[in-house]
N, CA, C and O of each residue as an XYZ file, in Angstrom:
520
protein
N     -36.722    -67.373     20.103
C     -36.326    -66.133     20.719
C     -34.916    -66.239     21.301
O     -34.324    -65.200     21.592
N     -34.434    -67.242     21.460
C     -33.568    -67.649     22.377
C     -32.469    -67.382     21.462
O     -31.529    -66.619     21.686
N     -32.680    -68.132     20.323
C     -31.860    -68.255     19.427
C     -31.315    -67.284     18.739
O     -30.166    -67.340     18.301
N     -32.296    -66.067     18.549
C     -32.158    -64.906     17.984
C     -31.157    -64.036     19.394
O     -30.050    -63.528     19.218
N     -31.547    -64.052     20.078
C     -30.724    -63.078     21.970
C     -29.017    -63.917     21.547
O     -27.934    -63.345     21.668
N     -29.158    -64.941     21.195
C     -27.515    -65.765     21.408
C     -26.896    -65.305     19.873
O     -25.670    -65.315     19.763
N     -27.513    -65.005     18.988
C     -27.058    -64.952     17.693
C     -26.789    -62.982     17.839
O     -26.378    -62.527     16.771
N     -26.901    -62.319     18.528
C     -26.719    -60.760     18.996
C     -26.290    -60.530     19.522
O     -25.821    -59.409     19.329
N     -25.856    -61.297     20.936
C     -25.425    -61.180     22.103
C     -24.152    -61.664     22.078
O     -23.245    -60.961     22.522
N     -23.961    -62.595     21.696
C     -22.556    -63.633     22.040
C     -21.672    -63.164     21.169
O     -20.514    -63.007     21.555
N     -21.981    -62.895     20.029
C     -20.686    -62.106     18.834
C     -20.641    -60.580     19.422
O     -19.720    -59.931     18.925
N     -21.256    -60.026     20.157
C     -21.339    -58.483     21.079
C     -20.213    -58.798     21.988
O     -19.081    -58.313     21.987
N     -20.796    -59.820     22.870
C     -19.458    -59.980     24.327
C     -18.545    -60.514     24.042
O     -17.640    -60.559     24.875
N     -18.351    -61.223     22.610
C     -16.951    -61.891     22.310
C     -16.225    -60.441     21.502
O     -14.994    -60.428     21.493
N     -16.715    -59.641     21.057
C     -16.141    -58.407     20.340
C     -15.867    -57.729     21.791
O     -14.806    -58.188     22.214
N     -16.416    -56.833     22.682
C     -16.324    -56.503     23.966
C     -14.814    -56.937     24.346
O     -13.874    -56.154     24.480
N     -14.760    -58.579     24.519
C     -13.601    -59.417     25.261
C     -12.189    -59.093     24.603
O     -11.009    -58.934     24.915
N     -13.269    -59.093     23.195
C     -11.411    -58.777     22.457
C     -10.540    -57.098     22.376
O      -9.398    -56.646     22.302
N     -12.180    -56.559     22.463
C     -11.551    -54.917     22.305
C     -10.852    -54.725     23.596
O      -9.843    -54.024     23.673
N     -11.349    -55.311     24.569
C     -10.302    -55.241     26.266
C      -9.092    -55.613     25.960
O      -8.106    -54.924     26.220
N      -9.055    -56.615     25.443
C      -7.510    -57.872     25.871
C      -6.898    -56.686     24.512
O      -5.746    -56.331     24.757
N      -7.323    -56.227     23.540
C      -6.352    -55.385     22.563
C      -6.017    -54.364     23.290
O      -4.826    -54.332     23.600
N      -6.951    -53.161     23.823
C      -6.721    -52.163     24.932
C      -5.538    -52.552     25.721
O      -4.445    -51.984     25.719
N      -5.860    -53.502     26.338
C      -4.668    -54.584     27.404
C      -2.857    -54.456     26.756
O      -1.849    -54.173     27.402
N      -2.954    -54.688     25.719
C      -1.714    -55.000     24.824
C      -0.998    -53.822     24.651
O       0.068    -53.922     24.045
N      -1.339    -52.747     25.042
C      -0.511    -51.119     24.788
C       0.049    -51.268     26.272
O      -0.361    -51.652     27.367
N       1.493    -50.630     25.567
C       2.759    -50.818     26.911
C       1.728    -49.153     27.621
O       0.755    -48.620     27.088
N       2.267    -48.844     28.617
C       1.551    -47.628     29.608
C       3.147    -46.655     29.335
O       4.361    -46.860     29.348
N       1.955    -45.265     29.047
C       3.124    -44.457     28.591
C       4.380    -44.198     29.654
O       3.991    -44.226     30.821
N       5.630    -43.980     29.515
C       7.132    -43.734     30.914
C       7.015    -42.146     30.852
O       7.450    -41.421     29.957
N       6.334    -41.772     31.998
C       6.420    -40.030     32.268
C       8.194    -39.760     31.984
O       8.735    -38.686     31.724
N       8.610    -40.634     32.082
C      10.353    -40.439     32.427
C      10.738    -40.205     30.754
O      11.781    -39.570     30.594
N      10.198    -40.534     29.786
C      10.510    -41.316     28.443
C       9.705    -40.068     27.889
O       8.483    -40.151     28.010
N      10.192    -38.975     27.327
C       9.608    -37.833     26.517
C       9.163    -38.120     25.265
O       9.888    -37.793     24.325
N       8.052    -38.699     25.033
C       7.592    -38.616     24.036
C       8.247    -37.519     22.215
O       8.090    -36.303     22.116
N       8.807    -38.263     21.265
C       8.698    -37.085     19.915
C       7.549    -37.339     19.346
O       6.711    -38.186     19.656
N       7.546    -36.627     18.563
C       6.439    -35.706     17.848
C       6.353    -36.372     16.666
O       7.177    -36.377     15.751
N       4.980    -37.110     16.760
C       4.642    -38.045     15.172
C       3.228    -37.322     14.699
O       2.638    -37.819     13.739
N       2.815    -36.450     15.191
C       1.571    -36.155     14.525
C       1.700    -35.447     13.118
O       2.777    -34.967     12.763
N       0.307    -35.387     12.144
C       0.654    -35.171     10.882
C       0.162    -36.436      9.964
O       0.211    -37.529     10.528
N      -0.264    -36.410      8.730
C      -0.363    -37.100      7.623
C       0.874    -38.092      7.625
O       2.007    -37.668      7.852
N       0.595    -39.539      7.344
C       1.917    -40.732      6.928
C       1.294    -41.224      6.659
O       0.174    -41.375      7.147
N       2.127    -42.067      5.028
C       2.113    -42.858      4.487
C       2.452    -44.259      5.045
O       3.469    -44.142      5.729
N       1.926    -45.794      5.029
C       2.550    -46.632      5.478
C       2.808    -47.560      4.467
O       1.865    -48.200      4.001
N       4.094    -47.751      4.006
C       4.278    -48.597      3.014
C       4.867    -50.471      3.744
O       6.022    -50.799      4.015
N       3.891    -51.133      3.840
C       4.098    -52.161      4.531
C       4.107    -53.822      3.173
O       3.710    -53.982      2.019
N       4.602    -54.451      3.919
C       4.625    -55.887      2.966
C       4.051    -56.578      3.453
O       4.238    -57.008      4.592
N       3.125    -56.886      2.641
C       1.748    -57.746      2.598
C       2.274    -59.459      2.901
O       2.923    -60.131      2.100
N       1.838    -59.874      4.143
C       2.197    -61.358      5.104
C       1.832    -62.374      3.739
O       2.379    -63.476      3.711
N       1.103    -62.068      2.859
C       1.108    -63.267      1.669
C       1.635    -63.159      0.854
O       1.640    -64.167      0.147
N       2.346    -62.095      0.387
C       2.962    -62.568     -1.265
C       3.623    -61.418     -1.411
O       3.779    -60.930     -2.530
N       4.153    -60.768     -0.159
C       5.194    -60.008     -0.002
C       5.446    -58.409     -0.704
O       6.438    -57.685     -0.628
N       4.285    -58.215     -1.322
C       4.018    -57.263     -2.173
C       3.839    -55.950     -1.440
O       2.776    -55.990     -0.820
N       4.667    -54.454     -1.227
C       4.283    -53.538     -0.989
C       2.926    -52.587     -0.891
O       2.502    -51.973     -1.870
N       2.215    -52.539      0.593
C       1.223    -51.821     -0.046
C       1.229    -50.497      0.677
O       1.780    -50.442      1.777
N       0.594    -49.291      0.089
C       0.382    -48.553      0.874
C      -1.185    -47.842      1.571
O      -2.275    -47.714      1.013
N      -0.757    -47.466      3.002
C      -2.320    -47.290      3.667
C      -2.116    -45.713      4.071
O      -1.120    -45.627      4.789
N      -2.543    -44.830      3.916
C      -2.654    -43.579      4.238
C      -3.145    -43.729      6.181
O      -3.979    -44.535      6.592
N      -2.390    -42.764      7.047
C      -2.516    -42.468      8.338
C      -2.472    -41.231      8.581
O      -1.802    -40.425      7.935
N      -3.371    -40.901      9.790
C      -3.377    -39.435     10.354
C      -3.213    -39.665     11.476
O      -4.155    -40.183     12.075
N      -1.886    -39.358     12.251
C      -2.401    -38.961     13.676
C      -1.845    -37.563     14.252
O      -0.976    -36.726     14.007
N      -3.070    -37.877     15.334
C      -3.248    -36.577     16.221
C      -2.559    -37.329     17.538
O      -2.764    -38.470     17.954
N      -1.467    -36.054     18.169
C      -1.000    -36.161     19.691
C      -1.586    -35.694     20.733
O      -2.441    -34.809     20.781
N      -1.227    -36.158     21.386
C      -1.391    -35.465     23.010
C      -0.428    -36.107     24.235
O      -0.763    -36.752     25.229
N       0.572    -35.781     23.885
C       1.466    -35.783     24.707
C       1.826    -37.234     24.274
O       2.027    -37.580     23.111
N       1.876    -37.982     25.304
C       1.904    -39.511     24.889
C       1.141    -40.496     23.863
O       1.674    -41.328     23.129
N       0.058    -40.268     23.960
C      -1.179    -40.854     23.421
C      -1.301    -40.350     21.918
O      -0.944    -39.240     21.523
N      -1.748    -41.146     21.313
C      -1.878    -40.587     20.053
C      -3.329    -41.366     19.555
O      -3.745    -42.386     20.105
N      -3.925    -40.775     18.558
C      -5.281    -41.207     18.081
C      -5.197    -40.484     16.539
O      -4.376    -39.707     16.052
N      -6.441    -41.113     16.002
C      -5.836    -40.906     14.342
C      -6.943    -41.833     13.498
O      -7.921    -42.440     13.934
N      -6.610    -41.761     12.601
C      -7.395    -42.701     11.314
C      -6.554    -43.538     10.247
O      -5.606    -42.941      9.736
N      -6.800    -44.875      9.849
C      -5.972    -45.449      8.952
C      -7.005    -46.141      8.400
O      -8.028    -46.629      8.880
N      -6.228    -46.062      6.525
C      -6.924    -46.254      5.550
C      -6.214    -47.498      5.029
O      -5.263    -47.196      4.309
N      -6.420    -48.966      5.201
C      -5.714    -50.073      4.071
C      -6.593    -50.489      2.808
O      -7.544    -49.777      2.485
N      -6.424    -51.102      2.428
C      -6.796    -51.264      1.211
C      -8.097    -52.320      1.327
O      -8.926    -52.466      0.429
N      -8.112    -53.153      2.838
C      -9.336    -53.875      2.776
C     -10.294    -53.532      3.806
O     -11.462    -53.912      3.888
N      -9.597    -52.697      4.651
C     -10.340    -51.755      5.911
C     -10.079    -50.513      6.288
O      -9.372    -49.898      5.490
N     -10.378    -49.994      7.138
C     -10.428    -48.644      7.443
C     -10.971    -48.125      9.029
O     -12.167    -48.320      9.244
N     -10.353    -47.633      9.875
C     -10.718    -47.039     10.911
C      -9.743    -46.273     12.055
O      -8.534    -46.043     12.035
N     -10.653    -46.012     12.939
C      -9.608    -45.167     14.160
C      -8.513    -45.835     14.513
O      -8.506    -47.064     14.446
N      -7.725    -45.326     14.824
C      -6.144    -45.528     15.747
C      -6.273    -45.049     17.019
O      -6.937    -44.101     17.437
N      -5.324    -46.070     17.766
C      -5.376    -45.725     19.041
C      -3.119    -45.828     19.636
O      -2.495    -46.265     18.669
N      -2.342    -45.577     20.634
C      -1.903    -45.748     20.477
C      -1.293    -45.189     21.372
O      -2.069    -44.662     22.169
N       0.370    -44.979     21.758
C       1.693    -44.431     22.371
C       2.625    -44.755     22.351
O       3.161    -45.864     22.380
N       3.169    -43.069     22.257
C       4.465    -43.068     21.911
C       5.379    -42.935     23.353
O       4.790    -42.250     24.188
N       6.479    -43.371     23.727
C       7.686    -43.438     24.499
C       8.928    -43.402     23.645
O       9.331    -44.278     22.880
N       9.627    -41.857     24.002
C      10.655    -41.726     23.589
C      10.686    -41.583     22.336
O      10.049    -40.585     21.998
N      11.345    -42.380     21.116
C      10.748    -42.946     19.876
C      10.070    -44.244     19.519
O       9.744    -44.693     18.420
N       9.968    -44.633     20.499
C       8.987    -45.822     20.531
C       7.452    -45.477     20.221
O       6.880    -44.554     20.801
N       7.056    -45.989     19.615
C       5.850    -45.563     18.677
C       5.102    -47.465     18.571
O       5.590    -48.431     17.985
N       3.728    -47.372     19.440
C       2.816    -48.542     19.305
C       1.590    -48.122     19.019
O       1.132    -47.352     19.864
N       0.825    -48.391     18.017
C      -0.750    -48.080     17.847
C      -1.624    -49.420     17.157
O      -1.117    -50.279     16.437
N      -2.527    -49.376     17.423
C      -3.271    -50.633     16.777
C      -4.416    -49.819     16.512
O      -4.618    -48.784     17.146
N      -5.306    -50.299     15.457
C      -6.237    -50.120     14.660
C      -7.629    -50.730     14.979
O      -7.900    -51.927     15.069
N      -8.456    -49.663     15.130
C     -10.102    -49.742     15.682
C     -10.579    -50.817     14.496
O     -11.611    -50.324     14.043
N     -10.406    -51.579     14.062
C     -10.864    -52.508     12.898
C     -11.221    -53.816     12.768
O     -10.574    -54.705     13.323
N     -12.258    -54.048     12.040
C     -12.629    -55.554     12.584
C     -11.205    -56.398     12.485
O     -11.030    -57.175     13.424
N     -10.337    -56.360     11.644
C      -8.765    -56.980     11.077
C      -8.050    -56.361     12.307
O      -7.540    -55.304     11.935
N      -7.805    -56.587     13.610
C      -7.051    -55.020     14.297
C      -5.781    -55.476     13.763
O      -5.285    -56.594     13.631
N      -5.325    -54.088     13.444
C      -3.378    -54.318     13.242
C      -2.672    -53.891     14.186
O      -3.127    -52.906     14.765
N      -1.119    -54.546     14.759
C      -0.789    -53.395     15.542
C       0.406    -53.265     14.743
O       0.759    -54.103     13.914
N       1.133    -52.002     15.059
C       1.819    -51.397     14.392
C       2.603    -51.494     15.884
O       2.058    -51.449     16.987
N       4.231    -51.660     15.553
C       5.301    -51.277     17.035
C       6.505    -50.736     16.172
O       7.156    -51.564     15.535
N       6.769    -49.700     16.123
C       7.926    -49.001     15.237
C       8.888    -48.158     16.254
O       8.427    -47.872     17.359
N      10.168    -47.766     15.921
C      10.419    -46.568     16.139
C      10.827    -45.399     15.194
O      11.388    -45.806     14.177
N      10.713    -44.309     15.260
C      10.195    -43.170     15.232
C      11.661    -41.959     14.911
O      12.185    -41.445     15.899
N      12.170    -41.630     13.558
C      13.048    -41.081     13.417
C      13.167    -39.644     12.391
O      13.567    -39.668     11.227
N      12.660    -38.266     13.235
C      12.741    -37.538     12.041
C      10.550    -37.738     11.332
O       9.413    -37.631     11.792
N      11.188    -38.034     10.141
C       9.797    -38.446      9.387
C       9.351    -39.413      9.110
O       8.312    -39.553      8.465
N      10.379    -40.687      9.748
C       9.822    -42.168      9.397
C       9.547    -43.224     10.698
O      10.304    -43.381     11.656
N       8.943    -43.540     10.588
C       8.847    -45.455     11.567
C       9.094    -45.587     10.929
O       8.892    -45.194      9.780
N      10.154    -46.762     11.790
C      10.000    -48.488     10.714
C       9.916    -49.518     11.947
O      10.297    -49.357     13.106
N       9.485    -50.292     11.522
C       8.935    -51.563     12.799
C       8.466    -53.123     11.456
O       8.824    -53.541     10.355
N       7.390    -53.465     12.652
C       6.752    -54.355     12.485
C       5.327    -54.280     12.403
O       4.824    -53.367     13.058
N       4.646    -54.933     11.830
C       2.910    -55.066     12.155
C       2.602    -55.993     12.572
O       3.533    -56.755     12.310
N       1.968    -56.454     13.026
C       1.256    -58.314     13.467
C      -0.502    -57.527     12.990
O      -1.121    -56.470     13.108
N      -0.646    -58.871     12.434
C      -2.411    -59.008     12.175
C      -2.266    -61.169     12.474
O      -1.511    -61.932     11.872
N      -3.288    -61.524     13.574
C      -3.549    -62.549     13.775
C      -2.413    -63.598     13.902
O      -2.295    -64.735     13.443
N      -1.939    -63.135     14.368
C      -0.283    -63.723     14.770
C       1.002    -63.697     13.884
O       2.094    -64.260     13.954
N       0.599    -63.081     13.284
C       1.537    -63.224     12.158
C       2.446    -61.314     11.586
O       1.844    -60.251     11.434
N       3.207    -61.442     11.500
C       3.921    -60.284     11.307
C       4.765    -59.895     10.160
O       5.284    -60.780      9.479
N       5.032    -58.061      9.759
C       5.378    -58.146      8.515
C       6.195    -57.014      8.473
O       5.706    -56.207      9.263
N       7.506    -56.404      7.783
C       7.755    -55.025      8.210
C       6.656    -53.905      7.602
O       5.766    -54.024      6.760
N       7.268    -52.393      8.669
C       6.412    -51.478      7.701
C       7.492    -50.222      7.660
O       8.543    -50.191      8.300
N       7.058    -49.308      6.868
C       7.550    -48.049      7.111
C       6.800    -46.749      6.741
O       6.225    -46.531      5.675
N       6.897    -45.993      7.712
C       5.584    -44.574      7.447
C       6.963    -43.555      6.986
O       8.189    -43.594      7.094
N       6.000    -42.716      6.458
C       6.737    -41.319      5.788
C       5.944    -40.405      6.274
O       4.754    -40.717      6.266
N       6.246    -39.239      6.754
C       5.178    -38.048      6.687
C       4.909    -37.260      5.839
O       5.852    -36.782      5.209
N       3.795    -36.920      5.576
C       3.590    -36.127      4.036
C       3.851    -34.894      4.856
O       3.597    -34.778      6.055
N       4.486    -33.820      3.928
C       4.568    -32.338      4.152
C       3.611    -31.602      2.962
O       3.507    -30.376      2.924
C-alpha cells in the first residue's frame, strides 16, 4: 500500500514543486512599462537545440492588459501558455510536461528572442497570421 501512495504521490508533489518554481520565473508585470499588443494567431518558427533544423509550432494568444494566456502546438507537445508582456518585452512559458520558455521582444508582427527547454537554449521567431 505504501508503495502504491509513494508511486502517486511523490511524482504529484515533485510536479506541484516544479509548476511553482516555473510560476516563480515570470518577471512581474511594470504598471510604468505599457504593455503592446501581441494577441492573435503566430506562427513560431524556432531551431531545434539538436540538429539545428527549423521547426514550426502554431500559437494563440489572448491579452489582458499585461498578462497573456493562449495555446501552443509543437510538434512533440501541446498545451496552455501562460505569460507577460512589458513594453515589448514579451515572456511566456508553456503548460507542458517539456515546459518551454519563450523571452522575445515584440515588433509590429514578430518576436524574436530565445527559448530555453532544460537548460539549454535556441533562437525563435513568431509571425502573426492575418
Amino acid at each position: 500500500m505504501t508503495t502504491r501512495l509513494s508511486r502517486f504521490f511523490l511524482p504529484s508533489i515533485a510536479a506541484l514543486a516544479m509548476a511553482a518554481a516555473l510560476f516563480a520565473q515570470l518577471p512581474e508585470p511594470d504598471p510604468n512599462d505599457p504593455p503592446v499588443d501581441v494577441h492573435g494567431q503566430w506562427i513560431i518558427y524556432s531551431k531545434n537545440i539538436d540538429n539545428d533544423e527549423t521547426v514550426e509550432k502554431p500559437l494563440e494568444i489572448t491579452q489582458n492588459h499585461h498578462h497573456i494566456s493562449g495555446y501552443f502546438k509543437g510538434p512533440n507537445q501541446q498545451g496552455k501558455i501562460h505569460g507577460v508582456v512589458n513594453g515589448r518585452r514579451v515572456v511566456f512559458q508553456t503548460q507542458t510536461k517539456n515546459v518551454l520558455t519563450f523571452r522575445g521582444e515584440a515588433d509590429g508582427d514578430t518576436i524574436t528572442g530565445l527559448y530555453g527547454i532544460h537548460g539549454r537554449h535556441g533562437q525563435f521567431r513568431a509571425v502573426r497570421q492575418h
